[in-house]
C-alpha positions as a Python dict, from the first residue, in 0.01 Angstrom:
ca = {
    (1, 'X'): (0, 0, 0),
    (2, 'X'): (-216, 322, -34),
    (3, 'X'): (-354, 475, -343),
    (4, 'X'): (-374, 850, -396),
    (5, 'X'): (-582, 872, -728),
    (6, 'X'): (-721, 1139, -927),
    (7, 'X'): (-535, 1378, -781),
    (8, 'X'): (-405, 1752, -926),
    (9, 'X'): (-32, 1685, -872),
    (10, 'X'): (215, 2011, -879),
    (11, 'X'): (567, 1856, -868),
    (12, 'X'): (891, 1961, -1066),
    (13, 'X'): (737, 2285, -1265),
    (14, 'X'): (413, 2083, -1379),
    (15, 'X'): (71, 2074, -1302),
    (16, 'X'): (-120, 1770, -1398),
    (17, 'X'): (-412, 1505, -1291),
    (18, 'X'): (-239, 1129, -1184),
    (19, 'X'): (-196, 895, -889),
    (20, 'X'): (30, 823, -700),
    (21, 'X'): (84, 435, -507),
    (22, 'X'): (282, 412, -211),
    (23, 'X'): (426, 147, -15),
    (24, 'X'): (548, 165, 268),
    (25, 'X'): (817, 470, 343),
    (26, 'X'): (851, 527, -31),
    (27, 'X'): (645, 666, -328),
    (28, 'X'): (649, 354, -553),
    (29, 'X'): (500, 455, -852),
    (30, 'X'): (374, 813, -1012),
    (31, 'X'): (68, 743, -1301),
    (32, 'X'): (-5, 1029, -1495),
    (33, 'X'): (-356, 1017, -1580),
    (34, 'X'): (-589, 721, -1509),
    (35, 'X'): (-386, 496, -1248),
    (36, 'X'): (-364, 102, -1434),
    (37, 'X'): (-728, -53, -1379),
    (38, 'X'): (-557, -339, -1263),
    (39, 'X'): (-440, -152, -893),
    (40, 'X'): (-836, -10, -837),
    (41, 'X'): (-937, -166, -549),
    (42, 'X'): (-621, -348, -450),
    (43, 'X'): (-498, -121, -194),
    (44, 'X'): (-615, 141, 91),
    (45, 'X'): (-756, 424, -171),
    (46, 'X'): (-754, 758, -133),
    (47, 'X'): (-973, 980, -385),
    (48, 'X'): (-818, 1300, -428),
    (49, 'X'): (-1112, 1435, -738),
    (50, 'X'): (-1053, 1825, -703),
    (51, 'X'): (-738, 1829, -462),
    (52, 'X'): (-391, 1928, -503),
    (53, 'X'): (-129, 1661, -425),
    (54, 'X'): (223, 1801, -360),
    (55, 'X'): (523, 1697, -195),
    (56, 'X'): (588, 1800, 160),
    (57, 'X'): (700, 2152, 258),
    (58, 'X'): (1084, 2178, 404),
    (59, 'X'): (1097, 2411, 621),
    (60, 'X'): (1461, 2510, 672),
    (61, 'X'): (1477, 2739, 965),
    (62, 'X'): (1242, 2693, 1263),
    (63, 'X'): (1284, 2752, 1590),
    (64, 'X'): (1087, 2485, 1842),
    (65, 'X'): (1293, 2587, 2130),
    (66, 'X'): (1378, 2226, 2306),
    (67, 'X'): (1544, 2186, 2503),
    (68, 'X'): (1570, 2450, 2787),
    (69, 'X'): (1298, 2671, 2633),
    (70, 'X'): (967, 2493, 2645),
    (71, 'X'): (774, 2763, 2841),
    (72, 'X'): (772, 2873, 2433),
    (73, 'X'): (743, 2597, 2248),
    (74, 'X'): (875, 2237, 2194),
    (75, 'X'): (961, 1971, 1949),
    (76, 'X'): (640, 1786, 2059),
    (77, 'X'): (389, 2051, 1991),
    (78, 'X'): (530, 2256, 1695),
    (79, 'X'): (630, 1976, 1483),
    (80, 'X'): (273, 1867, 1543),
    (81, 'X'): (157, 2215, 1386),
    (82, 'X'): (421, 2148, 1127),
    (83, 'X'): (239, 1839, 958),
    (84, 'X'): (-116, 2039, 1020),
    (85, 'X'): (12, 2274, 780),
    (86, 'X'): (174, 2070, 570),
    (87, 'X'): (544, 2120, 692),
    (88, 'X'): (664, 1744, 696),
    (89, 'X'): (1045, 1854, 770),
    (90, 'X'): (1245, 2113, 917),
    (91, 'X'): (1600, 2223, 1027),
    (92, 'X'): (1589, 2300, 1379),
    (93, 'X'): (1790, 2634, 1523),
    (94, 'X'): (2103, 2574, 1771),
    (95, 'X'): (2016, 2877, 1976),
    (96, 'X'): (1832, 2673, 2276),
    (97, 'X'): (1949, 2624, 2680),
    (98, 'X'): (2222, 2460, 2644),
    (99, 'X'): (2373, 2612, 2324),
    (100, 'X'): (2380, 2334, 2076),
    (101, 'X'): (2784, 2390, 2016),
    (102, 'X'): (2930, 2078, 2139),
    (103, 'X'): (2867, 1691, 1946),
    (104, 'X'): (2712, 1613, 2307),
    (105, 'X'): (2416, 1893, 2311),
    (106, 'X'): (2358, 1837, 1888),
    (107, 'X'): (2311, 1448, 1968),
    (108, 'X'): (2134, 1524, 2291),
    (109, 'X'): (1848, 1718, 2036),
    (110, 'X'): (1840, 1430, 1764),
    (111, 'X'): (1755, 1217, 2048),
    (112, 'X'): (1497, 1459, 2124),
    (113, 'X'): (1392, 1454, 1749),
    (114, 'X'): (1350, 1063, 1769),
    (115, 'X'): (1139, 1076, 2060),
    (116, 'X'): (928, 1330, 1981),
    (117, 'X'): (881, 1469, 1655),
    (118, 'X'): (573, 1455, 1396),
    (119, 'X'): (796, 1553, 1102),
    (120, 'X'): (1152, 1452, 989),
    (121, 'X'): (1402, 1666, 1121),
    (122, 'X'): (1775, 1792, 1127),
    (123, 'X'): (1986, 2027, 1379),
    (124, 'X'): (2216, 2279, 1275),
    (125, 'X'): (2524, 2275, 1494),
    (126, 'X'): (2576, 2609, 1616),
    (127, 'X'): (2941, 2835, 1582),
    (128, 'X'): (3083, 3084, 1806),
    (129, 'X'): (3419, 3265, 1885),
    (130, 'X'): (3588, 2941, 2018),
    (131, 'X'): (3432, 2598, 1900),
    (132, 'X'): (3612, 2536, 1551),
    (133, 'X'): (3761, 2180, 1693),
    (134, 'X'): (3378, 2088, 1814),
    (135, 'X'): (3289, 2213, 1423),
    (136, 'X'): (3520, 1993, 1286),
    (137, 'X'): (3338, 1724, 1434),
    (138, 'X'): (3015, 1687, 1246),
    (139, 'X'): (2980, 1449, 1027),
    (140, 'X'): (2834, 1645, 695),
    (141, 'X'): (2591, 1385, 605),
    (142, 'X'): (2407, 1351, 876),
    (143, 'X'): (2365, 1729, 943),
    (144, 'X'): (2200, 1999, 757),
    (145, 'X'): (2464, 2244, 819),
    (146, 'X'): (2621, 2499, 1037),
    (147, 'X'): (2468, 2799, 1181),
    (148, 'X'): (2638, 3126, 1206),
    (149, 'X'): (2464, 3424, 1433),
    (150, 'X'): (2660, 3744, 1172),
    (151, 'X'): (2434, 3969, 1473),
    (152, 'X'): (2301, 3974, 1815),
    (153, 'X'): (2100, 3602, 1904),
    (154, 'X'): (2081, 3379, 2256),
    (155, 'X'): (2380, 3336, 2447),
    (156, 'X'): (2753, 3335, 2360),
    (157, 'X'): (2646, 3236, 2011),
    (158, 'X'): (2747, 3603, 1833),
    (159, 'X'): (3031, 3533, 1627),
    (160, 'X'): (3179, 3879, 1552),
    (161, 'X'): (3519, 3723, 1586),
    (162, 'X'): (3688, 3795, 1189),
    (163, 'X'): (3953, 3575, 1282),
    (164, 'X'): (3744, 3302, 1393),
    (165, 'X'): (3487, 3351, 1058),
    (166, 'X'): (3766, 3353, 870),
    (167, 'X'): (3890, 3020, 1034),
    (168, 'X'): (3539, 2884, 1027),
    (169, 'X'): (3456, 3026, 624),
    (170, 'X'): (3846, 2806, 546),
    (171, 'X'): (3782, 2520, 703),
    (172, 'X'): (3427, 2380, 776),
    (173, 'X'): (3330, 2148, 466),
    (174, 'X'): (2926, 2141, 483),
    (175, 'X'): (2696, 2492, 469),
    (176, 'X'): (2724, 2739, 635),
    (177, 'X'): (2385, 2928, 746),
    (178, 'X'): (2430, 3274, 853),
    (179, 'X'): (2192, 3550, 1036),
    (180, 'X'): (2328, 3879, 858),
    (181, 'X'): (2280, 4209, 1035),
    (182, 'X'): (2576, 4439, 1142),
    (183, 'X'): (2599, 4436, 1545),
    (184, 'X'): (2816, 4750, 1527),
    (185, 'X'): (2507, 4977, 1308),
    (186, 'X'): (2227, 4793, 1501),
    (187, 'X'): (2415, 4991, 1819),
    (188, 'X'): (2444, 5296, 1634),
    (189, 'X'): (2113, 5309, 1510),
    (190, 'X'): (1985, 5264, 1851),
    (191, 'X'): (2182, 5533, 2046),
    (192, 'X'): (2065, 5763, 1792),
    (193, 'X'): (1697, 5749, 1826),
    (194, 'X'): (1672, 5669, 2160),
    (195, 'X'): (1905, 6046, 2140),
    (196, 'X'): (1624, 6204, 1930),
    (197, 'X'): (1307, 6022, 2107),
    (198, 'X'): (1399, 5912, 2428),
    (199, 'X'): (1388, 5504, 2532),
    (200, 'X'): (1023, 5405, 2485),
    (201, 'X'): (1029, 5377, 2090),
    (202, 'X'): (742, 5242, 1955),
    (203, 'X'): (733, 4899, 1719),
    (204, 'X'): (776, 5145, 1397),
    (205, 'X'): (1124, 5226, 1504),
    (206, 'X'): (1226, 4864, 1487),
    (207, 'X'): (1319, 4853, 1104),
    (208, 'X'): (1498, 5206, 1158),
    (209, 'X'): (1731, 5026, 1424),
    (210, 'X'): (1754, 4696, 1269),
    (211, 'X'): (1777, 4889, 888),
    (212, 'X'): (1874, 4760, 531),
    (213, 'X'): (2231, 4887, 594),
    (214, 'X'): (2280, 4616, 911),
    (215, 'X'): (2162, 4369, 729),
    (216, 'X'): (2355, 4426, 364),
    (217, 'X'): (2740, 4510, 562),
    (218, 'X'): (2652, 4178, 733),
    (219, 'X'): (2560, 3985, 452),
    (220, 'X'): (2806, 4141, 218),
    (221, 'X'): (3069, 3991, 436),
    (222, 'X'): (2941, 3665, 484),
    (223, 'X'): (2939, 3693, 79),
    (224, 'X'): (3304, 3811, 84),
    (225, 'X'): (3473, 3522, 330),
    (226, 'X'): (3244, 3221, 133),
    (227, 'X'): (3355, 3387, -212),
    (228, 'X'): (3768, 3400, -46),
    (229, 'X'): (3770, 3040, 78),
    (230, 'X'): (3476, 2868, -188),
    (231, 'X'): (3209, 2753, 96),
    (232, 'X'): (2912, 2691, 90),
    (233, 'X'): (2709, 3008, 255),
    (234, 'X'): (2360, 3012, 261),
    (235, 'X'): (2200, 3398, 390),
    (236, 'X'): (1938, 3311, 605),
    (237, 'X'): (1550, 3549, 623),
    (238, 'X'): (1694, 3811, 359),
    (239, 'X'): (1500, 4134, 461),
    (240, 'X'): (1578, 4422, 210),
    (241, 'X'): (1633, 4547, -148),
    (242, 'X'): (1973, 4647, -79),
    (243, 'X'): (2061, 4269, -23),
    (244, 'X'): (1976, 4172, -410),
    (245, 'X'): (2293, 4274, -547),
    (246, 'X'): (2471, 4039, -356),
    (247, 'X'): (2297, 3722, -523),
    (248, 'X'): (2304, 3574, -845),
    (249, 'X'): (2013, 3412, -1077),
    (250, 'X'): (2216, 3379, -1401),
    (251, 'X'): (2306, 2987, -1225),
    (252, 'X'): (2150, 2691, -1190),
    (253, 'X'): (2075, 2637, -826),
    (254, 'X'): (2322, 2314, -846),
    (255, 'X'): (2578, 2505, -959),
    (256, 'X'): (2560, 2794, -641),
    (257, 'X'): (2795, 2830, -369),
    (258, 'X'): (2607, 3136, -231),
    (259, 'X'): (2210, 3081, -198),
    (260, 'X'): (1952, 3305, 13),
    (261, 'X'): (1612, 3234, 160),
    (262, 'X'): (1330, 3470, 240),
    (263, 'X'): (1075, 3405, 548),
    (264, 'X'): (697, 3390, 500),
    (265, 'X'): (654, 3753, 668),
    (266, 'X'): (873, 3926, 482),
    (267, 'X'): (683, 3847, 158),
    (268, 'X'): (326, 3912, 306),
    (269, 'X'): (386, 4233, 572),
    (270, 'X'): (523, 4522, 549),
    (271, 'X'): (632, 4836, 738),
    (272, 'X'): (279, 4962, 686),
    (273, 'X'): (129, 4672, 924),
    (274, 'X'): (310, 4761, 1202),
    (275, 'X'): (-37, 4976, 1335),
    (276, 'X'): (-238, 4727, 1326),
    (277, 'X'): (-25, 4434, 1415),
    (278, 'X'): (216, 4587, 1646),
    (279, 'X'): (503, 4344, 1794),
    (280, 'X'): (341, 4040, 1670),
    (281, 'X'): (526, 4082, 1357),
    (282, 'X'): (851, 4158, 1530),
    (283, 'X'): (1105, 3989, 1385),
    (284, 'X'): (1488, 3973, 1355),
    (285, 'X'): (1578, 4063, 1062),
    (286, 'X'): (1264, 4371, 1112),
    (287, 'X'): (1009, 4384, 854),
    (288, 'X'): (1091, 4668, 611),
    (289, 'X'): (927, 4886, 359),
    (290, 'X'): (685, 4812, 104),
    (291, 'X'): (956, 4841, -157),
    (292, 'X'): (1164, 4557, 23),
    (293, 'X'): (843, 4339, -2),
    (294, 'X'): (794, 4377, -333),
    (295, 'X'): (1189, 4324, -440),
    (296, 'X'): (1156, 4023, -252),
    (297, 'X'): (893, 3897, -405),
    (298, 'X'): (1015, 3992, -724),
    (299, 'X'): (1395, 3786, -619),
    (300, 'X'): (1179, 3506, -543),
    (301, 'X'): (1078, 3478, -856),
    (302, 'X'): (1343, 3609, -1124),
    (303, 'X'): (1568, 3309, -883),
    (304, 'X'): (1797, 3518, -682),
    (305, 'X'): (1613, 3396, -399),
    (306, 'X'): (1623, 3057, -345),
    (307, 'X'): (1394, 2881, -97),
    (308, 'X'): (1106, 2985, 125),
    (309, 'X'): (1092, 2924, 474),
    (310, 'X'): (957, 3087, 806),
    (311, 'X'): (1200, 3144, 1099),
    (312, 'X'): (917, 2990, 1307),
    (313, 'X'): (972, 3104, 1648),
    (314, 'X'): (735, 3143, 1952),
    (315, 'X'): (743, 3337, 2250),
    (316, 'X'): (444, 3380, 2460),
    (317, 'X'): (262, 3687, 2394),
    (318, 'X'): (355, 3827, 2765),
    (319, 'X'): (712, 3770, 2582),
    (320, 'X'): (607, 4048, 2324),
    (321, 'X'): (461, 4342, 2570),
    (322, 'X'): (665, 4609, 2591),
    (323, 'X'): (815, 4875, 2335),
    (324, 'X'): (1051, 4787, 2006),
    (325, 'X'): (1336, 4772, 2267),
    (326, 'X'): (1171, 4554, 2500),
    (327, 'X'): (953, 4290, 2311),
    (328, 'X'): (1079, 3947, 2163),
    (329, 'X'): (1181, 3945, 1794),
    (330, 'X'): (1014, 3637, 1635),
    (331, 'X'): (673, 3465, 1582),
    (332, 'X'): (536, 3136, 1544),
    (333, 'X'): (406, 3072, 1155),
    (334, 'X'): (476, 2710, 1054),
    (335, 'X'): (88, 2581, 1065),
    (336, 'X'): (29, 2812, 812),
    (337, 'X'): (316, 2970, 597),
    (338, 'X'): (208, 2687, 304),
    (339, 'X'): (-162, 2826, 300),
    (340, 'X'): (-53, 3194, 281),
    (341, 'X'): (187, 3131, 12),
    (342, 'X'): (-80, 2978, -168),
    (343, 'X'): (-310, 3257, -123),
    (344, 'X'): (-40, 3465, -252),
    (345, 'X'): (-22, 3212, -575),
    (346, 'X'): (-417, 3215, -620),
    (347, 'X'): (-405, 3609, -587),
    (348, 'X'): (-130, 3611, -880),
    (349, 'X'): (216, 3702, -703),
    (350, 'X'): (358, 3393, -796),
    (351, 'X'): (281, 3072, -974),
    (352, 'X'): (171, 2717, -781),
    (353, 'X'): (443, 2565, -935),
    (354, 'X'): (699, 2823, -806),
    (355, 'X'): (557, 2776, -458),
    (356, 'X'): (599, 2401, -501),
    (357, 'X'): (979, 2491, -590),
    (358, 'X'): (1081, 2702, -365),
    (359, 'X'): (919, 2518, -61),
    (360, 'X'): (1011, 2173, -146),
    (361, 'X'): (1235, 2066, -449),
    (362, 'X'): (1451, 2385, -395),
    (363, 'X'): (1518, 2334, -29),
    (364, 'X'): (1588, 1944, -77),
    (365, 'X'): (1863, 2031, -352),
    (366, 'X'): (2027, 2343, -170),
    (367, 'X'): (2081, 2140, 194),
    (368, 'X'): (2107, 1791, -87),
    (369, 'X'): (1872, 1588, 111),
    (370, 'X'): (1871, 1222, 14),
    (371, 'X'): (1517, 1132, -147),
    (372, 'X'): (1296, 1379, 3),
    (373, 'X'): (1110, 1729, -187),
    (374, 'X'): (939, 1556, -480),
    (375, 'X'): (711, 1332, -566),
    (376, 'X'): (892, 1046, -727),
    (377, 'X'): (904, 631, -713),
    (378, 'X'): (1166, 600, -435),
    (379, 'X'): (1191, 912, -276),
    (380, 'X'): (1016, 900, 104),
    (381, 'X'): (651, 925, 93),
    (382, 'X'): (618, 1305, 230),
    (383, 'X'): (304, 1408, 86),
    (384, 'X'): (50, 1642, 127),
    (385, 'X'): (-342, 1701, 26),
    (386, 'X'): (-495, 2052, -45),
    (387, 'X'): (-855, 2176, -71),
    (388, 'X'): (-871, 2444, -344),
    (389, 'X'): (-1218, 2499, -271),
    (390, 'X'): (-1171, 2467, 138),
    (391, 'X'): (-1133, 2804, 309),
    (392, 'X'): (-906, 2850, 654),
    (393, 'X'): (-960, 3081, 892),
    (394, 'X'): (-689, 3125, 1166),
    (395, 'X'): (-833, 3170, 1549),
    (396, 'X'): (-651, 3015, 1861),
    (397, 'X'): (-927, 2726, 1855),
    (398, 'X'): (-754, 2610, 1600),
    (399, 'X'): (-427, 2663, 1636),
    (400, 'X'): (-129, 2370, 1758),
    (401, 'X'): (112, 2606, 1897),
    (402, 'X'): (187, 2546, 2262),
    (403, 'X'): (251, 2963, 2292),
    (404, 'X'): (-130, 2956, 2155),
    (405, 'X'): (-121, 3268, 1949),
    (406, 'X'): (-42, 3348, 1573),
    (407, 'X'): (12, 3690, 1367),
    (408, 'X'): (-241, 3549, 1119),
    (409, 'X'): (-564, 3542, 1329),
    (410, 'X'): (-829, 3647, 1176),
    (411, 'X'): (-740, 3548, 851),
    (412, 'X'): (-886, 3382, 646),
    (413, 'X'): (-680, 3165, 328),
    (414, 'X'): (-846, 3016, 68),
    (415, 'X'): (-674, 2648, 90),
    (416, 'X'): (-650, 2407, 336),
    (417, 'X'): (-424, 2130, 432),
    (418, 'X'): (-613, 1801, 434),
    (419, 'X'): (-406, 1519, 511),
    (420, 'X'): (-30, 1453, 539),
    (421, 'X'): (192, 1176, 494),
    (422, 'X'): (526, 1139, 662),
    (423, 'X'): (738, 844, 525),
    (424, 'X'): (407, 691, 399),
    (425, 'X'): (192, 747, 699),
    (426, 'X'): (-87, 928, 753),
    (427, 'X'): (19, 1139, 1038),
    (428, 'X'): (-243, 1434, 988),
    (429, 'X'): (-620, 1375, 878),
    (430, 'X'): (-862, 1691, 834),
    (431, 'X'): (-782, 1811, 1172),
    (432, 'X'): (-648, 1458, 1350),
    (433, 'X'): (-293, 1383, 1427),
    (434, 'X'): (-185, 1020, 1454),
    (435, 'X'): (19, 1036, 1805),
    (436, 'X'): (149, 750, 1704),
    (437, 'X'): (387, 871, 1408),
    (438, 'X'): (739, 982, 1456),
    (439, 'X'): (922, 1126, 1137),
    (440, 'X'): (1278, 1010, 1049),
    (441, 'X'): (1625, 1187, 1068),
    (442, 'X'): (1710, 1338, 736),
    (443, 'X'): (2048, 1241, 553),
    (444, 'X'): (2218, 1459, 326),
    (445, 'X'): (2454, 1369, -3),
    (446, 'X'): (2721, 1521, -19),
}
């Protein structure tokens, strides 16, 4: 059994000094305060005096591009930089080579996810035009959900069918996760300034292309067909102010049908950083205005937003040469999305505890994962250790990424992850990762 004692815990809205034993997979007890003098000394200790002790992040849309992708990334290496940051599950995108759209290629990845994975990990099976019967076929408790590309994505996986949402919006059973932006104005937007400017745009015409209009007629349908037939939709990397209407904070989270998330980079750039950062924050949906960072941020925190994530997803930086037209949408982020959003908590824009919620207990009751995003006796032991008082800087020394690059070099956060537990191991140590630890597929209660 381990120890954890002393510690600052943040779990369910609280902040607070305790222990916390483990045994085995599972968190066996929570002491708040002094841990019983009778367990000093009984067990593997762990003296956490002047940390933070949380519960691991969830991160519930990454992209580690295994299988058929791998000159990017793969499950190995970005799950490693996963736990380094404190990221001790994710939900894993179906848009790889082959398409994960048939029961073979989504049991194919779990394998993949056994063999090689730091952190826990689910797959979203992925829709298109023509697959409802393979749909059908997942069994809702041992999958985090279904993902719906609402714009252009990898492949034959653009479902701009209505017929065959409609179908899918009637008859799938578990969540549906969508990627909302409006093929048909993306187009327009595009013919018209490459009519005014000619084809080499620049990065700053990206959010002008992919604008707040794409992305609300998208998502204001997906809200539309999950409203007509009661499912479960979930509006993936929400991007703009316009979208805020569409979502509602006067529920309990248990009590939604219709849930959004919002991706590291959307809360911490904005339009303005495209000079200096250029493509590397080039992301589908684009980084907007300062306005749309700030209403986001705001969501986030009156509730209409739900859950915090990063849309992890690395291309090599050869991948993101080129104009807006040209360069790869996406980034990798995962080793330190935890870190900035604590920096954004230490600098005031939100509280620790609503970081804490929004990365961990709210993603673990949206997706109703069994025993996983708190810190309590019998839920898996997926904890994590903080230095308040530890600074990070970001350089490719230090970075896990296979791609080997990050949009946050150079910066510097004011935390750092110390150690991580995955179902009650210690599978990252100040900078060590135990090759030896393998995280667990996650279940979900329906």
């Amino acid at each position: 059994m381990i120890l954890i004692k002393n510690a600052t815990i943040i779990n369910e809205n609280r902040t607070y000094k305790g222990s916390v034993l483990v045994e085995d997979e599972y968190i066996k007890a929570v002491y708040e305060g002094e841990a019983p003098i009778e367990l000093i000394g009984n067990f593997t200790t762990v003296d956490a005096t002047g940390k933070i002790l949380i519960p691991g992040v969830i991160d519930d849309q990454v992209h580690f591009r295994e299988p058929g992708l791998i000159h990017k990334g793969n499950i190995y290496s970005e799950s490693k930089a996963a736990v380094a940051g404190g990221v001790t599950s994710f939900m894993e995108m179906p848009n790889t080579m082959p398409l994960t759209i048939t029961m073979d290629a989504l049991e194919d990845k779990y394998k993949l996810g056994a063999e090689k994975s730091f952190a826990n990990y689910s797959f979203y099976m992925g829709a298109t035009n023509n697959n409802l019967n393979e749909l059908l076929k997942v069994d809702p408790r041992k999958v985090c959900g279904l993902k719906i590309f609402m714009g252009s994505s990898t492949g034959n996986m653009l479902v701009d069918n209505k017929e065959a949402l409609s179908n899918i919006f009637a008859e799938i059973p578990m969540l549906i996760a969508t990627h909302c932006e409006d093929e048909a104005t993306i187009q327009a937007n595009k013919a018209y300034y490459k009519g005014l400017n000619g084809d080499n745009l620049p990065i700053e015409f990206h959010p002008l292309i992919r604008n707040a209009e794409a992305c609300y007629r998208s998502s204001s349908f997906a809200v539309e067909l999950a409203t007509k037939h009661n499912a479960r939709l979930h509006v993936l990397h929400i991007s703009s102010e316009l979208e805020m209407s569409l979502f509602d904070n006067t529920k309990a989270l248990k009590d939604k049908n219709i849930t959004a998330e919002v991706c590291v980079h959307h809360l911490w750039f904005s339009d303005k950083d495209y000079a200096r950062y250029g493509n590397r924050i080039k992301w589908n949906p684009a980084i907007k205005a300062e306005s749309d960072r700030l209403a986001l941020i705001d969501a986030l925190n009156n509730g209409k937003i739900d859950v915090v994530a990063t849309d992890h997803a690395p291309h090599l930086m050869r991948e993101k040469e080129g104009n807006c037209l040209k360069a790869a949408s996406g980034g990798p982020l995962i080793q330190h999305s935890l870190v900035a959003m604590l920096q954004m908590a230490k600098n005031g824009v939100f509280t620790y505890e609503k970081v804490i919620d929004k990365m961990c207990h709210a993603t673990a009751d949206l997706y109703r994962i069994e025993k996983r995003g708190y810190i309590r006796p019998g839920y898996f032991a997926d904890l994590v250790i903080i230095d308040p008082a530890k600074s990070t800087t970001v350089n490719t020394d230090n970075l896990l990424y296979f791609c080997g690059w990050s949009p946050f070099e150079g910066t510097t956060f004011d935390h750092t992850v110390l150690k991580t537990w995955v179902n009650g191991q210690l599978v990252y140590n100040e900078g060590i990762v135990d090759e030896q630890v393998r995280g667990q597929r996650m279940t979900f209660d329906l």
